[in-house]
C-alpha positions in Angstrom: 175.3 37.9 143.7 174.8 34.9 146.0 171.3 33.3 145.1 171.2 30.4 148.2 173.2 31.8 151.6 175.1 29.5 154.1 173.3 31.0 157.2 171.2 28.7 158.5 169.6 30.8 160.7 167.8 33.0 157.7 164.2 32.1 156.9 164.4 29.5 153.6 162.3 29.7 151.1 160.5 26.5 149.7 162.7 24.2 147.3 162.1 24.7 143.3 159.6 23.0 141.5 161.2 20.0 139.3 160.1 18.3 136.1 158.9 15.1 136.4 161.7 12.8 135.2 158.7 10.8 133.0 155.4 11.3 131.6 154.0 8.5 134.2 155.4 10.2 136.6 154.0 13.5 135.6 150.8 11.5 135.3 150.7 10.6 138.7 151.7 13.7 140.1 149.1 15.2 138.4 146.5 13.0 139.4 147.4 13.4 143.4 147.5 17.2 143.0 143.9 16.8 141.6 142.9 15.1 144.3 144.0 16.8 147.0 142.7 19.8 145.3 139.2 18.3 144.9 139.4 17.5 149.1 141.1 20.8 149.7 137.7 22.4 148.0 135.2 20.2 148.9 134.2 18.9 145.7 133.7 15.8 143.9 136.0 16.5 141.0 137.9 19.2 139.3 137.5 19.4 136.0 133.5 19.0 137.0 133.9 22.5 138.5 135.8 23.8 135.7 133.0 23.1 133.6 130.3 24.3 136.0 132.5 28.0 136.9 132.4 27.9 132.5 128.4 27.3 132.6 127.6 29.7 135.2 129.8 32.7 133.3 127.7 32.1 130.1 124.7 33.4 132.0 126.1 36.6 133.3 125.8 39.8 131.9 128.5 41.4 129.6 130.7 44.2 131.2 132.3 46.8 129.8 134.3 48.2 132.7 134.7 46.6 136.5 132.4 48.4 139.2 133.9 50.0 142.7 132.6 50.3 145.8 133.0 51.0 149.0 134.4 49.0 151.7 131.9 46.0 152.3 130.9 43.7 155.5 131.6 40.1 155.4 127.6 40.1 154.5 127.9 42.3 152.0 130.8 41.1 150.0 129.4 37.8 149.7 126.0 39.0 148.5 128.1 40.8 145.6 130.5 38.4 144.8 127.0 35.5 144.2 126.7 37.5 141.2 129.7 35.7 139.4 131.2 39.7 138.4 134.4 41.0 139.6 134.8 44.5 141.4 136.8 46.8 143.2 136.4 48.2 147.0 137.8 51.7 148.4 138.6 52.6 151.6 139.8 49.3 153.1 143.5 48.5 152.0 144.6 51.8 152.7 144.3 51.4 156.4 146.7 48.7 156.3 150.1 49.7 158.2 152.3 48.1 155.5 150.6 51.0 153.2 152.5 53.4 155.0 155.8 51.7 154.2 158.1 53.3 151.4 160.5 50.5 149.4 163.3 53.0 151.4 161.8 51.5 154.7 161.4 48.1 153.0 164.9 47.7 152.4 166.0 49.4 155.6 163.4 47.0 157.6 163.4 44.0 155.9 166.9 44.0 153.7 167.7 40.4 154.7 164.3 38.6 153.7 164.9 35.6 152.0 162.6 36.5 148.4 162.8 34.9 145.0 163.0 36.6 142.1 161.5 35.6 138.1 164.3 36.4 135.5 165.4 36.3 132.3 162.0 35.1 129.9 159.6 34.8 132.9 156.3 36.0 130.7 156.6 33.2 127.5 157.5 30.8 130.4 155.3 31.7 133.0 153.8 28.3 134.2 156.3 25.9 133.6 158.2 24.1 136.3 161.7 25.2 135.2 161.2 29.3 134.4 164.0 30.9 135.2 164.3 32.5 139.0 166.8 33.4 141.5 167.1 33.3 145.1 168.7 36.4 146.7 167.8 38.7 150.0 165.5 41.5 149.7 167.7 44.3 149.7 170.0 42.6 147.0 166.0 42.5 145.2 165.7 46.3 145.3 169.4 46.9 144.8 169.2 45.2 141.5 166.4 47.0 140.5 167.7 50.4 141.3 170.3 49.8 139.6 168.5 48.4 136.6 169.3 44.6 135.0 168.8 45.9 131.4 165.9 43.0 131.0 163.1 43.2 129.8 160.3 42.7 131.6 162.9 43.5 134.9 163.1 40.8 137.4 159.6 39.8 139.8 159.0 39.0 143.2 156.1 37.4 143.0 153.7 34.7 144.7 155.8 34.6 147.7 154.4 33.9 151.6 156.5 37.2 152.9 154.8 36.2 156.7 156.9 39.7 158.0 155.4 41.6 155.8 151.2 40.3 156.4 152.1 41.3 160.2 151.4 44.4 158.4 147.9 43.8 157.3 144.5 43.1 158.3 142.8 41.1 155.8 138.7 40.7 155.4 136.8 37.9 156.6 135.3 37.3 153.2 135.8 33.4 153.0 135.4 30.5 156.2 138.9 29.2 154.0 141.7 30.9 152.6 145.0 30.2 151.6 147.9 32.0 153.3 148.9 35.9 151.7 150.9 35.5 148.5 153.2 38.7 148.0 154.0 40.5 144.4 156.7 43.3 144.4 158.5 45.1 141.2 159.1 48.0 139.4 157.6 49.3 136.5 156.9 46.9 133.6 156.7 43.8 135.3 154.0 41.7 134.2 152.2 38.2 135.4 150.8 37.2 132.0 147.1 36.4 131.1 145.7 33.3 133.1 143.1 31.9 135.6 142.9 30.0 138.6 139.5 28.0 139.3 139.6 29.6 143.3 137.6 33.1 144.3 140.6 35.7 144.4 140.9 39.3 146.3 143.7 40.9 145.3 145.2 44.0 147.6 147.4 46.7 145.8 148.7 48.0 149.0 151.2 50.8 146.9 151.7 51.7 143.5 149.3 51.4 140.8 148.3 48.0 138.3 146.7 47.5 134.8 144.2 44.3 135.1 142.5 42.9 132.1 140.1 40.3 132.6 138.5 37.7 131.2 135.3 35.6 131.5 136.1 31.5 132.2 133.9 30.7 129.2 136.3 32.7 126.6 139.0 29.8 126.9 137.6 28.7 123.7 139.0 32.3 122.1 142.2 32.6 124.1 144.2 28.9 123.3 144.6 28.2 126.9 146.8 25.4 127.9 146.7 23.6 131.8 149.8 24.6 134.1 147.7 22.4 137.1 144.0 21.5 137.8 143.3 24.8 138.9 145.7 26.8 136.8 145.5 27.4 133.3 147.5 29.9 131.0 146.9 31.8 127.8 149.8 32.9 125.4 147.4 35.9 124.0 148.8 39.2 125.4 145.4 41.1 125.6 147.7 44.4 125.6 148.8 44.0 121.7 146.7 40.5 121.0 148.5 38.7 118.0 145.5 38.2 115.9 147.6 36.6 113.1 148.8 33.6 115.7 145.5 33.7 117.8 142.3 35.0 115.3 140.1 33.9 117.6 141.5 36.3 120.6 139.4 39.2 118.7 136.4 37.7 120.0 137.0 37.5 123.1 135.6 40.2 125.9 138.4 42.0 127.5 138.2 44.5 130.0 140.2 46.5 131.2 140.3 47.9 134.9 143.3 50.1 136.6 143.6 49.2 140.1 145.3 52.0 142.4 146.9 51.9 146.0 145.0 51.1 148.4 142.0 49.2 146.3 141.0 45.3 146.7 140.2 43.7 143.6 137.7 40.7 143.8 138.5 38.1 140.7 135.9 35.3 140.6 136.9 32.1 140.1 137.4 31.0 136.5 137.8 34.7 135.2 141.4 35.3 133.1 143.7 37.9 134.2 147.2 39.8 133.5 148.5 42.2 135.9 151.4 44.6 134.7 153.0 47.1 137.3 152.6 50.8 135.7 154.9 52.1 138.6 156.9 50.3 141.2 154.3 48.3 143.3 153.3 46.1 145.9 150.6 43.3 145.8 149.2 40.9 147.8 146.5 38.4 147.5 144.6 35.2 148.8 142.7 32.7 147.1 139.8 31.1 148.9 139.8 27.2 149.4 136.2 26.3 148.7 133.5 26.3 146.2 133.2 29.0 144.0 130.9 31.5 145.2 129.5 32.1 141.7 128.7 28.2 142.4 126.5 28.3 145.4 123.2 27.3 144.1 124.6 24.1 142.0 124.5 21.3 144.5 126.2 18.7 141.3 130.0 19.8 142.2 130.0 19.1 145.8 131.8 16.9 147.5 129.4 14.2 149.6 128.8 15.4 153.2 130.6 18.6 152.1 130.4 21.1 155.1 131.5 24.0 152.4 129.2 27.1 151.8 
């Protein structure tokens, strides 16, 4: 199977991260992506609102299960998501046309979409540089997955701009900023393992059906978290069948657990772990929004100066 084609009139996909060839370089790199994070957000540093998303968690309530609701206005949503809590909405993914699509039209529609798989070990090496992936057309994607690899987990689409596909759907206004539709398709068993990202998150199961479990930001300390990027960090505690003997502290942390059906839009705060496993062949979509957290809005201390950000 041909992983890079000669045609160059197919859509490419972006290059492969690399390793930085030192650990200057990797210092450096770091550094930039920090900053052009901190710009990107509008605030005055990172790692400052890291520790502010961790401060504001340790004053919210304790859940036990995440709430739904119905679909919510622009007003609404934000209202709810200033309480810092994750919860799901009904009635508002489903009227998506790409919810209507079968993986038989998928492949019929879009067989020759450039998409890039995760192979091999992609969980224990989710958030480094080099994990293995492969480059191959979408009906090669679902070809190999009919036909079953034999791996375990099977291979991942996943975090992919597919912009053919978001044609397809009609995403709320929920944020003035958001970065572009990031696209997650696989069978059964495929799994993007327990971590956070420090942006507000709304997560669309558009078919198929997910197992969440989540995480509040302040229960780092219990789940030996390490940094993939400023905004990204990942935990090796699988909060299906937590390895208490390698990770004692993972029994105090509070995990929930929330199924997430077709259909249904997941809000994830910032800060707040999660791992996703596909309990039947599914596709995903989400956006993370490019500003202050909303759980944030009444601490003026992470802002960047002269920041027009809400």
């Amino acid at each position: 199977m041909s992983g890079n084609g000669s045609d160059s009139s197919k859509p490419r996909l972006p290059p492969l991260p690399t390793l930085p060839a030192s650990l200057e370089e990797e210092a450096a790199r770091r550094q930039a992506q920090e900053e052009r994070d901190a710009a990107v957000r509008g605030v005055a540093s990172i790692p400052a609102m890291r520790e502010a998303v961790k401060r504001a968690a340790r004053t919210l309530p304790a859940i036990s299960e995440v709430p739904r609701t119905g679909p919510l206005s622009a007003a609404a949503f934000h209202a709810r998501a200033l309480q810092g809590l994750p919860f799901l909405m009904t009635g508002l993914v489903g009227r998506w046309p790409l919810c209507s699509l079968s993986p038989q039209v998928l492949s019929d529609r879009y067989s020759e979409l450039r998409v890039r798989a995760r192979t091999g070990d992609y969980i224990n090496n989710a958030f480094r540089a080099d994990r293995p992936m492969q480059d191959m057309s979408m009906g090669e994607y679902l070809e190999l997955v009919a036909c079953g690899s034999g791996s375990l987990p099977p291979p991942y689409v996943g975090n992919l701009e597919l912009r053919e596909l978001n044609t397809l759907c009609h995403w709320p206004t929920y944020f003035r900023k958001m970065g572009p539709p990031r696209f997650w398709l696989g069978p059964t068993g495929t799994v993007t393992p327990l971590h956070c990202d420090f942006d507000d998150n709304i997560f669309a199961q558009i078919w198929g059906t997910k197992r969440i479990f989540l995480a509040p930001p302040h229960h780092d300390e219990f789940l030996y978290v390490r940094e993939a990027n400023p905004v990204l960090f990942g935990s090796p505690v699988d909060p299906e069948a937590p390895d208490v003997e390698r990770f004692p502290l993972a029994r105090r942390a509070s995990l929930i657990e929330c199924i997430v059906k077709p259909g249904e839009l997941l809000y994830v705060p910032a800060g707040w772990y999660h791992q996703v496993r596909a309990l039947s062949f599914s596709l995903s979509s989400n956006r993370w929004a490019r500003g202050v957290p909303l759980a944030l809005h009444d601490d003026p201390s992470v802002r960047r100066a002269a920041s027009a950000e809400a």
